[in-house]
VOBA-1610 file (N, C-alpha, C; in pm, whole numbers, padded with zeros to 5 digits, always signed):
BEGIN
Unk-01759+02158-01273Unk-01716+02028-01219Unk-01665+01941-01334Unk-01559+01888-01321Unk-01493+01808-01427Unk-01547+01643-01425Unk-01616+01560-01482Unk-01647+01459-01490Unk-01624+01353-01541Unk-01596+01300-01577Unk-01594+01159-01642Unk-01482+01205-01774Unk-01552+01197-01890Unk-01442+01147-02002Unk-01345+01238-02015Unk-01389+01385-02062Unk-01280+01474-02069Unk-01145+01487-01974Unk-01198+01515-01861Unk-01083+01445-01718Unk-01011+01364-01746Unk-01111+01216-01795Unk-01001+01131-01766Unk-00879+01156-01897Unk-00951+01158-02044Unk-00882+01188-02133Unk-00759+01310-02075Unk-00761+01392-02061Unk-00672+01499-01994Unk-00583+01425-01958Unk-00679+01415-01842Unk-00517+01280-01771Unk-00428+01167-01818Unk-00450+01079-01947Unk-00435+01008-02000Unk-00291+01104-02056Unk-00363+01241-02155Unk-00256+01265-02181Unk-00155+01316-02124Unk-00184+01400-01988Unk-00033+01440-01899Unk-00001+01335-01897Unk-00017+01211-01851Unk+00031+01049-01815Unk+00177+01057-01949Unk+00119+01073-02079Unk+00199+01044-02184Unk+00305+01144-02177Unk+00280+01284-02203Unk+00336+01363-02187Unk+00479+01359-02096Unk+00416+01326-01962Unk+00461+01318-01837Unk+00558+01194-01852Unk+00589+01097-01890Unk+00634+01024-01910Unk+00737+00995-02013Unk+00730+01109-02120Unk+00839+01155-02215Unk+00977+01248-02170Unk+00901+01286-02062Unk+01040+01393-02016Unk+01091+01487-02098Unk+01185+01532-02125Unk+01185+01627-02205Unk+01186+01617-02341Unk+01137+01487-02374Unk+01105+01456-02541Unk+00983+01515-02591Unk+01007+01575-02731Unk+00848+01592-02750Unk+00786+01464-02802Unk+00672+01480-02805Unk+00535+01408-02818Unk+00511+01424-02942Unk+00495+01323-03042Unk+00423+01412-03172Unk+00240+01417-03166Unk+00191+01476-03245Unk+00036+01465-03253Unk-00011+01339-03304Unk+00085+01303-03393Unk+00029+01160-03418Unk+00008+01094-03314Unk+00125+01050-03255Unk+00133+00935-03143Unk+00044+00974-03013Unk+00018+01062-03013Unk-00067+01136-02887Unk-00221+01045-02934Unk-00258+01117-03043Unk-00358+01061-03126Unk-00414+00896-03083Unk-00295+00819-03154Unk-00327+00665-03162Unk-00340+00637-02990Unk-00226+00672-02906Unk-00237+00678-02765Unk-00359+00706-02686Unk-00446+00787-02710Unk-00543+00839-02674Unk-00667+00766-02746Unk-00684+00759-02878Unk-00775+00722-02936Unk-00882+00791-03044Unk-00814+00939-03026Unk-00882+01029-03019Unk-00807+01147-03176Unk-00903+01226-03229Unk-00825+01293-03344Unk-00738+01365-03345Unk-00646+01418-03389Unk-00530+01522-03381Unk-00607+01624-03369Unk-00693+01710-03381Unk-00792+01823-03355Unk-00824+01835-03246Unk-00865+01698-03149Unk-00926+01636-03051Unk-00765+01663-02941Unk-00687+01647-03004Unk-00546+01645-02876Unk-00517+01782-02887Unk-00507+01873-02996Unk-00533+02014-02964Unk-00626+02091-02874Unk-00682+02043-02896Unk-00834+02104-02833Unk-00806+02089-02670Unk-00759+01969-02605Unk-00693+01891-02520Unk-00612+01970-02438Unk-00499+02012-02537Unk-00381+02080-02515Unk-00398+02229-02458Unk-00498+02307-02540Unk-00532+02434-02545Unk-00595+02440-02387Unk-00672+02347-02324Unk-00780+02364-02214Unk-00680+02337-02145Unk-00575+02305-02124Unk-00440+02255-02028Unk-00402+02343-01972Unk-00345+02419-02120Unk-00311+02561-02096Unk-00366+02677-02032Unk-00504+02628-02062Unk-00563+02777-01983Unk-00613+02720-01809Unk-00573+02565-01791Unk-00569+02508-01704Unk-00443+02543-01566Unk-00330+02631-01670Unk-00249+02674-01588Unk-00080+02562-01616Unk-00111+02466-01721Unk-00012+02405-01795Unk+00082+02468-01897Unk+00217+02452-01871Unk+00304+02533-01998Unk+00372+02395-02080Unk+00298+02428-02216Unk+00339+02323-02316Unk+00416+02371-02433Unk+00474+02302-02494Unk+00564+02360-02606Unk+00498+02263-02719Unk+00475+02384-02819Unk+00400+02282-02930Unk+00547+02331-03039Unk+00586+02313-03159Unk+00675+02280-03190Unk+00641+02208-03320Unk+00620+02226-03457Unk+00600+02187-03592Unk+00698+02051-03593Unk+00610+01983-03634Unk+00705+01883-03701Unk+00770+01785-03558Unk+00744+01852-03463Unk+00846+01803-03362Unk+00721+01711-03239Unk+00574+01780-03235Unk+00518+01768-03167Unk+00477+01898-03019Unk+00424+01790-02912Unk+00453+01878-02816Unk+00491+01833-02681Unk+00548+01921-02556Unk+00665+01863-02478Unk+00591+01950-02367Unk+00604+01846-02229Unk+00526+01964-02077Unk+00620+01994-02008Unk+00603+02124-01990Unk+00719+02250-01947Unk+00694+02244-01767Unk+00563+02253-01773Unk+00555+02306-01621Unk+00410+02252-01593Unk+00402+02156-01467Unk+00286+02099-01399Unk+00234+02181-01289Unk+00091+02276-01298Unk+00016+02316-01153Unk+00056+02266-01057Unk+00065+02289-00929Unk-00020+02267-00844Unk-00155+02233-00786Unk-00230+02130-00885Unk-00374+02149-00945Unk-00425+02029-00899Unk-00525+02048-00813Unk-00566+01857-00787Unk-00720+01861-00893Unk-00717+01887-01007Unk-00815+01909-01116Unk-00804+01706-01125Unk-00916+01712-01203Unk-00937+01581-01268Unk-00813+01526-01309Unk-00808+01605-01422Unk-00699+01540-01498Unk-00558+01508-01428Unk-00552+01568-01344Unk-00392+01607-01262Unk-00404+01440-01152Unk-00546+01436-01126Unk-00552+01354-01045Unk-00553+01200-01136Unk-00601+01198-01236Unk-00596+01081-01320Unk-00483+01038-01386Unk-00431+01130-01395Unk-00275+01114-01485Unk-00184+01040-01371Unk-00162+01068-01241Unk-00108+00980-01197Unk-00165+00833-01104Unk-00301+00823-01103Unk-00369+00703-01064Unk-00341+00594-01113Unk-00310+00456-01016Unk-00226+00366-01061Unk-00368+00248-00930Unk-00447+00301-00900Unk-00573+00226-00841Unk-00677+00205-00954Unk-00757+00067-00920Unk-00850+00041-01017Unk-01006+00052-00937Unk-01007+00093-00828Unk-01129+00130-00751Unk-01125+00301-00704Unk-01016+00311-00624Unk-01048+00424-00593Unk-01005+00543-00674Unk-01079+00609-00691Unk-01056+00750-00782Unk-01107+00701-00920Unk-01132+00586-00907Unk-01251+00561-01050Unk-01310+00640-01139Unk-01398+00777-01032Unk-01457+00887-01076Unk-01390+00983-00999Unk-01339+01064-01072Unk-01290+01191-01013Unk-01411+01330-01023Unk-01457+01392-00938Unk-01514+01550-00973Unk-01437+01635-00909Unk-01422+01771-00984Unk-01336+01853-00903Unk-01420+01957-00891Unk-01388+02024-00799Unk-01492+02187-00766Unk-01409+02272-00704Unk-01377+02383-00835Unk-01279+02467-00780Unk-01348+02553-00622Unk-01419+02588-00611Unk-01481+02626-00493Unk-01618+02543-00402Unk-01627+02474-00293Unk-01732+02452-00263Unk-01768+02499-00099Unk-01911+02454-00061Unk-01932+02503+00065Unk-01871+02322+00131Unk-01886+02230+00130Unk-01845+02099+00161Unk-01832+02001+00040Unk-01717+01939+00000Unk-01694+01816-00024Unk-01831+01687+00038Unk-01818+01722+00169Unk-01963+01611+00204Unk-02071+01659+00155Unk-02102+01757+00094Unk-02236+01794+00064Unk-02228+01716-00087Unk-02141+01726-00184Unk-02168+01691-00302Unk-02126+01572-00302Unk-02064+01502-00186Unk-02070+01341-00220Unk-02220+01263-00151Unk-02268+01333-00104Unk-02336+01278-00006Unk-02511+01314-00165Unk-02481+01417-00248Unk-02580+01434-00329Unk-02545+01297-00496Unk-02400+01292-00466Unk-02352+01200-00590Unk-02407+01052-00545Unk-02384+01026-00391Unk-02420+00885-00399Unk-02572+00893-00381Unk-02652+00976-00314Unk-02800+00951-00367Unk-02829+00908-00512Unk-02792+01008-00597Unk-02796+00969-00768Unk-02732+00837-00833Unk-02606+00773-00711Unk-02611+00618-00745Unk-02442+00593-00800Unk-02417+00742-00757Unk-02222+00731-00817Unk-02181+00562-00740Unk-02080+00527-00853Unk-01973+00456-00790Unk-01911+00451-00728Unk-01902+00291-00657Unk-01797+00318-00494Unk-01625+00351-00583Unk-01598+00408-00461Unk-01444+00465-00559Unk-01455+00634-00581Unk-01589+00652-00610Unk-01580+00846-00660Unk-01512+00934-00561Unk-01424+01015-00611Unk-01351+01098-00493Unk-01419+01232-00575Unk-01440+01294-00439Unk-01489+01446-00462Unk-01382+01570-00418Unk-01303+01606-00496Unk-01225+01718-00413Unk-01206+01859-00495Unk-01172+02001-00379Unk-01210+02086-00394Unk-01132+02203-00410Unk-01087+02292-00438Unk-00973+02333-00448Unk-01025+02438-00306Unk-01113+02462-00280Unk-01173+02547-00166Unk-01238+02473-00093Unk-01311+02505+00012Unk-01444+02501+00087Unk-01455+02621+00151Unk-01564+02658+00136Unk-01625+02759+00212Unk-01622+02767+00366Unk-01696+02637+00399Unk-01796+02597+00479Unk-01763+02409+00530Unk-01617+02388+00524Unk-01538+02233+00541Unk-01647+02240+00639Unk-01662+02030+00725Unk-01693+02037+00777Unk-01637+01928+00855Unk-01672+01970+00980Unk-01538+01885+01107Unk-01621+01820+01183Unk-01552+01726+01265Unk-01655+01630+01350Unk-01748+01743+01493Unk-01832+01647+01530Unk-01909+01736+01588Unk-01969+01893+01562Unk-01985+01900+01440Unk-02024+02025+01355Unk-01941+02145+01362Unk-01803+02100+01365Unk-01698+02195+01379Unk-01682+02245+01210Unk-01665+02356+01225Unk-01608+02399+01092Unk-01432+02395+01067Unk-01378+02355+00975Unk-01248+02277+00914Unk-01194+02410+00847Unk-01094+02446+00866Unk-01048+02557+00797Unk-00964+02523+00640Unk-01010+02566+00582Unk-00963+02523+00448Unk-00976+02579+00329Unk-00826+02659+00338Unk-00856+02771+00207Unk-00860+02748+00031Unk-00831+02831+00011Unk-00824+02754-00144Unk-00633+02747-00158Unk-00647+02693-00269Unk-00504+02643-00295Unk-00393+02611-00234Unk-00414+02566-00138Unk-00317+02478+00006Unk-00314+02377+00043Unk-00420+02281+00057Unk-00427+02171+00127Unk-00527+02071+00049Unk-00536+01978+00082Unk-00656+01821+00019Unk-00781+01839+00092Unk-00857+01884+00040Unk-01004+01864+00096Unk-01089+01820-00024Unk-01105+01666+00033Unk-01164+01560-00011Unk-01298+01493+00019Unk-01387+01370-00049Unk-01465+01322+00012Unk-01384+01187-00102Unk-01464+01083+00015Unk-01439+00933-00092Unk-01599+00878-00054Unk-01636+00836-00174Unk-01741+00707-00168Unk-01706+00584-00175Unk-01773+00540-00045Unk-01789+00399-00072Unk-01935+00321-00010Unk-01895+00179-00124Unk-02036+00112-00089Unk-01997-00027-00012Unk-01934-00046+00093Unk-01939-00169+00135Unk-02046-00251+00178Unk-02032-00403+00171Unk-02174-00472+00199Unk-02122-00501+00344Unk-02162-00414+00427Unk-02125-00469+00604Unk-02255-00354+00621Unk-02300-00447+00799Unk-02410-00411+00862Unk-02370-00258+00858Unk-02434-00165+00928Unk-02440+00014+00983Unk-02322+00019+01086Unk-02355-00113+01190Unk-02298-00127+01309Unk-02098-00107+01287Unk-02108-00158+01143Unk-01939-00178+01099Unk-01886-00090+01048Unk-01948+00047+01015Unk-01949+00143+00923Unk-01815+00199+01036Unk-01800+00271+01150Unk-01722+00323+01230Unk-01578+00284+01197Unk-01562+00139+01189Unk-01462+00070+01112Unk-01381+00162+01036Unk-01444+00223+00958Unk-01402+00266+00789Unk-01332+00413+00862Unk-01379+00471+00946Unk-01282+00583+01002Unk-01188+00552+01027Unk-01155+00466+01114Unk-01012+00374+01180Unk-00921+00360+01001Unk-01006+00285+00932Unk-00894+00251+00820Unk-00843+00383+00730Unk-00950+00447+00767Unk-00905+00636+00682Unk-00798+00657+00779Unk-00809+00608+00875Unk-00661+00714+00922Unk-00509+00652+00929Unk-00553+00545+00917Unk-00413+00464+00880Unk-00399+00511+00753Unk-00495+00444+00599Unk-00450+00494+00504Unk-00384+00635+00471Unk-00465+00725+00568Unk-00410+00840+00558Unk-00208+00879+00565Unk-00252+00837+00702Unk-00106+00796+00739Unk+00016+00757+00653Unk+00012+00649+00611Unk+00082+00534+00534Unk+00073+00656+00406Unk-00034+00694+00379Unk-00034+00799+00208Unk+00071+00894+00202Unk+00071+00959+00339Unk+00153+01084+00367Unk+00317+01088+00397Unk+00303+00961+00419Unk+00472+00928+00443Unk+00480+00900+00321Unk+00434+00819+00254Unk+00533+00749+00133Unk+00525+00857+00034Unk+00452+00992+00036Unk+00449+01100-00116Unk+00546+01207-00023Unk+00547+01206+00095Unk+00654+01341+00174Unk+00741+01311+00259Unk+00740+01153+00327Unk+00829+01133+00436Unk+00784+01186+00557Unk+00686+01236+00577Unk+00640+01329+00700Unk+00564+01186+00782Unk+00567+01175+00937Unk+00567+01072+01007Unk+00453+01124+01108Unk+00313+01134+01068Unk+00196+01133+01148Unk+00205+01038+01222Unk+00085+01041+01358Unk+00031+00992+01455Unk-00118+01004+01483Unk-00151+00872+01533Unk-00321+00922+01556Unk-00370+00947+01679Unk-00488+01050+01707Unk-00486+01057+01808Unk-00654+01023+01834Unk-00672+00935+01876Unk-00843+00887+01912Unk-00905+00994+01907Unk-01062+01038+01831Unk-01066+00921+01727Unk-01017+00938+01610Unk-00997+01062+01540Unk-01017+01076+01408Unk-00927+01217+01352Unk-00830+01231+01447Unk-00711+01349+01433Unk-00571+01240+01393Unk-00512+01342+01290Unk-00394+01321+01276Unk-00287+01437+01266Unk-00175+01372+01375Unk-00106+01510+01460Unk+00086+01492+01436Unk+00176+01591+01377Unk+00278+01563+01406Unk+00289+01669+01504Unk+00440+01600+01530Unk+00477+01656+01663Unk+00360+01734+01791Unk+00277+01638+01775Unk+00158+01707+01845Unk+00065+01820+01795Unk+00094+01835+01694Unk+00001+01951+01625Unk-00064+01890+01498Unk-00184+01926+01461Unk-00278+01880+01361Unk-00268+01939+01262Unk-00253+01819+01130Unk-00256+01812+00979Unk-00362+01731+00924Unk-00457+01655+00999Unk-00533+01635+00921Unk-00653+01542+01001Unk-00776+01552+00965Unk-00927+01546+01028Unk-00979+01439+00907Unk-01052+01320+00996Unk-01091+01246+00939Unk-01306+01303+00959Unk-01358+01245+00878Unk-01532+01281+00905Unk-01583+01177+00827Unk-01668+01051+00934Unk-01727+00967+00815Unk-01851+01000+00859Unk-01928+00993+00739Unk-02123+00998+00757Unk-02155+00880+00668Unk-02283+00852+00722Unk-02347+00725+00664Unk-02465+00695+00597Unk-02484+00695+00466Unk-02626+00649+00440Unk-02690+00534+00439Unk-02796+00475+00512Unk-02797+00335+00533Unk-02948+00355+00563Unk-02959+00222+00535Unk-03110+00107+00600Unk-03069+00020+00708Unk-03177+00034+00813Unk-03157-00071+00948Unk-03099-00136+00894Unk-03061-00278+00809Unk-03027-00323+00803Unk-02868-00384+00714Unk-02849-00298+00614Unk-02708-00264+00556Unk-02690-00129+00541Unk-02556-00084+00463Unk-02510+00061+00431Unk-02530+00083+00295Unk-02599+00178+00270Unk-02601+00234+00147Unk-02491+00303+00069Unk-02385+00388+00180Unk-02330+00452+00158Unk-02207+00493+00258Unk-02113+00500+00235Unk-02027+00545+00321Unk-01943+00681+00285Unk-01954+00793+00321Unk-01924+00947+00296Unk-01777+00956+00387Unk-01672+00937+00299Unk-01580+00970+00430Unk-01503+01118+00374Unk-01482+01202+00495Unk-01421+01329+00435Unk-01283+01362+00503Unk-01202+01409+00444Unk-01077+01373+00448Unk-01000+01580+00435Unk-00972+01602+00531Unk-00877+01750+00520Unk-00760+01719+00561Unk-00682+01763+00466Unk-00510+01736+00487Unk-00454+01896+00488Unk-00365+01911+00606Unk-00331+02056+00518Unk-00161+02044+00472Unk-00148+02090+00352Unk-00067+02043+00300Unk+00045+02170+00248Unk+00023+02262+00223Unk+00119+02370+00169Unk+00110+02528+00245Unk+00000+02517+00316Unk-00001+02653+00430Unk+00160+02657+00484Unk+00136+02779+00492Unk+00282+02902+00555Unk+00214+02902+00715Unk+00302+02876+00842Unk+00215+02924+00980Unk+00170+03081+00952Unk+00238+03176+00935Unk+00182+03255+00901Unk+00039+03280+00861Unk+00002+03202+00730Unk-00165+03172+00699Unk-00250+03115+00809Unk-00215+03051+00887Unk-00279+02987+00941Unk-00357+03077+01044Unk-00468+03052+01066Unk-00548+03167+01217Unk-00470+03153+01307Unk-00449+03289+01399Unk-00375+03329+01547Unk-00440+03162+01667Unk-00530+03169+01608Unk-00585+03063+01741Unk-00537+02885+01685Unk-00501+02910+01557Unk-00465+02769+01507Unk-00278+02758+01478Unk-00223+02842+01499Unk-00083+02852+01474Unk-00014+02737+01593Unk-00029+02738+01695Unk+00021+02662+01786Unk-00046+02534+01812Unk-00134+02534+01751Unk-00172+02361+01770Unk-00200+02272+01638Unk-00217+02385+01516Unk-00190+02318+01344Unk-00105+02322+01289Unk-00079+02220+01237Unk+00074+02246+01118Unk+00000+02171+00958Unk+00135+02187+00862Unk+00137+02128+00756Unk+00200+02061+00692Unk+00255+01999+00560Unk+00349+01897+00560Unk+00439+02000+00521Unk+00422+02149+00424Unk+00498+02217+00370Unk+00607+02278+00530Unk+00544+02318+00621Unk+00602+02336+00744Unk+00681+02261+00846Unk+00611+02144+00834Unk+00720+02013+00873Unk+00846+02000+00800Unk+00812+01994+00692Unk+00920+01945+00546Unk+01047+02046+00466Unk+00945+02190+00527Unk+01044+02309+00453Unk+01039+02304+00353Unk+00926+02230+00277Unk+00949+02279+00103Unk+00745+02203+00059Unk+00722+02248-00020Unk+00609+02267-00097Unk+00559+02137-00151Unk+00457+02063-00163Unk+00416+01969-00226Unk+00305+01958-00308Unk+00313+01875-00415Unk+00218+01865-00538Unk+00113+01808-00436Unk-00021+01835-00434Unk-00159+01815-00415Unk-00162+01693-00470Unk-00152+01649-00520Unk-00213+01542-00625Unk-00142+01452-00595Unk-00054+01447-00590Unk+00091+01365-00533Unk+00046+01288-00405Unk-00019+01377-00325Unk-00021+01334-00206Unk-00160+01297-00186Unk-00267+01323-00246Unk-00410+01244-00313Unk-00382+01095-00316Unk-00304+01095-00483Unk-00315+00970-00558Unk-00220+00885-00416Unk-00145+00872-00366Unk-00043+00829-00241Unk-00179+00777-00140Unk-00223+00898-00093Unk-00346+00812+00018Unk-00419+00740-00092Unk-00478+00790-00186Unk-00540+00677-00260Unk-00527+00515-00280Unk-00391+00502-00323Unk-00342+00423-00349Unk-00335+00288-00151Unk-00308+00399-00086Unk-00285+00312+00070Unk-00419+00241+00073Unk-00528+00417+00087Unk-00663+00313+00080Unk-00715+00232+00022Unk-00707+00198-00127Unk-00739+00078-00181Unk-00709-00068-00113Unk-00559-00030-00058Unk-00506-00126-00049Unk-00581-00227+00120Unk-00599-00122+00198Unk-00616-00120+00281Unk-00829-00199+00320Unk-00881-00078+00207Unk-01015-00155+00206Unk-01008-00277+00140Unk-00963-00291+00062Unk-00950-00449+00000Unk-00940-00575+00116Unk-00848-00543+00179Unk-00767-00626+00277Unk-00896-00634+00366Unk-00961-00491+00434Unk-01125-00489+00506Unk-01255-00598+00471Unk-01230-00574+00328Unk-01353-00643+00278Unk-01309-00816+00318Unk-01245-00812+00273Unk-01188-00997+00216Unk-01104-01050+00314Unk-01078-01030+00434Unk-00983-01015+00562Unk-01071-00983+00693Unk-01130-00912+00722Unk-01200-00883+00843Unk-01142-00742+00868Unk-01156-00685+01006Unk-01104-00594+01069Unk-00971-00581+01125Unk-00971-00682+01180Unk-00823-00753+01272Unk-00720-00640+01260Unk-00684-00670+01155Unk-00505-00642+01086Unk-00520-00467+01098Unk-00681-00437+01041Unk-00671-00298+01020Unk-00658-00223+01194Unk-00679-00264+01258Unk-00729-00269+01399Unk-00550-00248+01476Unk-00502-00307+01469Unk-00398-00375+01547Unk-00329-00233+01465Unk-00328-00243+01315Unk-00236-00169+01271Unk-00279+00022+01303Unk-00392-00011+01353Unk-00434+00155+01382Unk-00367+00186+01498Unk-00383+00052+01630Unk-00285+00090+01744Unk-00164+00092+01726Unk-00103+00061+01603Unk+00028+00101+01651Unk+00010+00212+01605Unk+00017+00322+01546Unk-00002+00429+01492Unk-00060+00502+01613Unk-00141+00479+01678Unk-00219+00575+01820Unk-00111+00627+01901Unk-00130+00746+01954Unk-00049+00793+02050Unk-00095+00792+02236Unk-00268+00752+02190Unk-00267+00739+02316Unk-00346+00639+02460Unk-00269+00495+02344Unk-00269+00417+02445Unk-00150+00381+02596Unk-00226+00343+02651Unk-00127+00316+02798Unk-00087+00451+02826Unk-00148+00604+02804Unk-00127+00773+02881Unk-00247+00792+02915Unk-00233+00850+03051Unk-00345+00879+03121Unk-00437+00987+03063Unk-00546+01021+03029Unk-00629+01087+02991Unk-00766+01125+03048Unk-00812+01307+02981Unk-00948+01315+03033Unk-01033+01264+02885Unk-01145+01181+02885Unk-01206+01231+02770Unk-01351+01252+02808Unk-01357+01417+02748Unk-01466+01508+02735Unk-01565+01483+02710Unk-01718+01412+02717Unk-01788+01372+02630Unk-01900+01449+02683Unk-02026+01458+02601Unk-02160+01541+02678Unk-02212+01493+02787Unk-02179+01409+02838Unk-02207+01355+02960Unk-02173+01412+03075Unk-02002+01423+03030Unk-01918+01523+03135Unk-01823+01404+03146Unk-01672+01475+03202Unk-01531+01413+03180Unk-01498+01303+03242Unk-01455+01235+03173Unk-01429+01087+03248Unk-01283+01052+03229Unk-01201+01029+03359Unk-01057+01035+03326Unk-00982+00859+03358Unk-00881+00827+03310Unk-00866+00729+03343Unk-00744+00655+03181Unk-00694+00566+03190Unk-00573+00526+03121Unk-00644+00408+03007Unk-00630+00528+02894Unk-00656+00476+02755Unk-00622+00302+02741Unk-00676+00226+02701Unk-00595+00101+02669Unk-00613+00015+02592Unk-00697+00050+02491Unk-00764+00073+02347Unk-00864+00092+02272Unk-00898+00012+02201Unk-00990+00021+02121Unk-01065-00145+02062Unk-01186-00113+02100Unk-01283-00229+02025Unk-01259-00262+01915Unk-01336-00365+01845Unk-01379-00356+01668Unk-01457-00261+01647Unk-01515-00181+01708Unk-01596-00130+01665Unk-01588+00027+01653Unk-01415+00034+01747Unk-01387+00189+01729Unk-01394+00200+01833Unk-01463+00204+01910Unk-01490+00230+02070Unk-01399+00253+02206Unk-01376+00379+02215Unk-01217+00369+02337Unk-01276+00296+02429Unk-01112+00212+02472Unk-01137+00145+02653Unk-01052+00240+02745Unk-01102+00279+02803Unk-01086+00356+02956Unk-01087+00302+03044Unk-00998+00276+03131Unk-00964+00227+03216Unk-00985+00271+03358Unk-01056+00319+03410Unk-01005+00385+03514Unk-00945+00383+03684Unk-00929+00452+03732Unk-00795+00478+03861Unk-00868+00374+03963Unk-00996+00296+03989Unk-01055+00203+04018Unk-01070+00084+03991Unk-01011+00072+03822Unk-01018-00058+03802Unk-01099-00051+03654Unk-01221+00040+03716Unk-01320+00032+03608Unk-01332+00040+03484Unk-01410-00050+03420Unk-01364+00005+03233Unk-01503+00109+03207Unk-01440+00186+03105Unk-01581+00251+03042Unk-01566+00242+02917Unk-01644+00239+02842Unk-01657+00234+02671Unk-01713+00367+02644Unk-01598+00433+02576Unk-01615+00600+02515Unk-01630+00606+02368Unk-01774+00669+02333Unk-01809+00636+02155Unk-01771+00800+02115Unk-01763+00863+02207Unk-01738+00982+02114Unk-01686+01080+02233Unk-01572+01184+02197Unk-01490+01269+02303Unk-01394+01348+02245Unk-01361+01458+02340Unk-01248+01517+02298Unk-01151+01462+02415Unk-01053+01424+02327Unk-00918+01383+02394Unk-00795+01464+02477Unk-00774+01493+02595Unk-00642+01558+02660Unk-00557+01453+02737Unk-00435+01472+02717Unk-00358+01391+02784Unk-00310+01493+02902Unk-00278+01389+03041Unk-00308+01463+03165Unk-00163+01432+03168Unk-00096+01562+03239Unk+00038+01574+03281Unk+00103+01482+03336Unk+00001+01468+03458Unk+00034+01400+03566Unk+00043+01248+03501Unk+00146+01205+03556Unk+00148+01030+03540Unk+00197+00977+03666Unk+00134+01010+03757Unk+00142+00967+03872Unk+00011+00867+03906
//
């Protein structure tokens, strides 16, 4: 797991690197830039490399970056972070069984709000209602974010709604690709799913300790890869888009939305985030069943509470308040 200084240092220097273009870099200036010894930016350089980085070192001249991973590693992720909360702490885990498992063990130990946990695998993702999330290695964003907001338990639901806008808003502005949400916590183009929101909560009756939100994007899968039973109802942005995208790219992008977005939460209210989730929904004012353990209750979506909560309308008049469901939209609009 990559942690704190080395990461960020890493990243500091692709940042420099990255920013020279095809100039080289000398060791000096790397040096004073960093803070750090000319031995110290070797040393740097060498772990890059076996990181899967092609650098040109070059006497006298310095050194110059040839070729950037596909790598949502620490460093990859710090080098382009332009947020001062979120992604604060980066850990990376080239393989895990859940992202929620090791954020949910980081904020017991007291991590900072802001820590993003992401993985180049999961074993064992995990999806709402104890669904398992398919998520291989080297394809897609499977993430966790911490946060510590000071709002009651009751407000925590909130913070899903704003993950999926941020989500949203992240994914257009790093690919151009034009998601939709679909109550509660799916995000679907052209009707097919790219990406699953999962918040969990650690809390006392009376505030939140913790807010665990987990975040699967799939981002560079071939349909081909994808399971026989998931080909026709999942997609990706590489499949939407016809061409391949940097991981990290599309990280630091939602990153950047969500900052923007919880900020506005904290110091603003809900409102704005609220209004701006319905426009993004696909399924207000369409008739719908939604599924819940209770058993199906059908009737014409027509939004949503503060609190997250679908309004259902139904063919009587009647409202119902739906906290949790699977969503179908019914043919019929008669």
């Amino acid at each position: 797991m990559d942690k704190g200084a080395d990461g960020s240092m890493r990243g500091k220097l692709i940042q420099v690197l990255t920013e020279a273009g095809n100039e080289f870099t000398s060791g000096q200036y790397l040096s004073e830039q960093l803070g750090i010894s000319r031995t110290a930016v070797w040393k740097h350089i060498e772990e890059l490399r076996k990181s899967g980085y092609e650098l040109e070192a070059v006497p006298r001249k310095g050194y110059r970056l040839l070729f950037t991973p596909d790598t949502v590693s620490a460093e990859e992720i710090s080098s382009r972070l332009t947020t001062s909360i979120m992604g604060a702490q980066v850990h990376y885990e080239k393989s895990v069984p859940s992202t929620q498992e090791v954020a949910h063990k980081l904020a017991r130990d007291g991590a900072a709000e802001g820590t993003v946990i992401v993985a180049d695998e999961q074993t064992k993702g995990k999806g709402r209602l104890g669904r398992e999330w398919f998520s291989p290695p080297g394809t897609g964003l499977w993430f966790s974010l911490l946060l510590r907001p000071d709002i009651p338990p009751q407000q925590a639901p909130q913070l899903t709604l704003l993950t999926a806008v941020a989500v949203i808003e992240g994914i257009e502005e790093a690919t151009g690709v034009k998601a939709e949400i679909k109550w509660p916590n799916d995000l679907l183009v052209q009707g097919r799913k790219i990406a699953g929101i999962l918040t969990e909560m650690q809390s006392e009756p009376d505030r939140v300790q913790a807010v665990i939100v987990g975040v699967g994007i799939n981002v560079n899968q071939e349909k081909s890869s994808l399971p026989e039973d998931l080909q026709s109802i999942a997609t990706s942005l590489a499949i939407e888009k016809g061409t391949p995208f940097h991981r990290a790219d599309v990280l630091t992008s939602v990153l950047k939305r969500y900052e923007y977005w919880y900020q506005h939460f904290l110091h603003e209210g809900f409102d704005r985030v609220r209004r701006r989730w319905e426009a993004l929904a696909i399924s207000f004012g369409q008739k719908i069943t939604a599924r819940t353990v209770q058993g199906a209750e059908y009737g014409t979506a027509k939004g949503i509470t503060d609190d997250g909560v679908l309004i259902l309308e139904k063919e009587d008049g009647e409202i119902k308040y739906i906290y949790s469901a699977d969503i179908e939209f019914n043919n019929d609009t008669n």
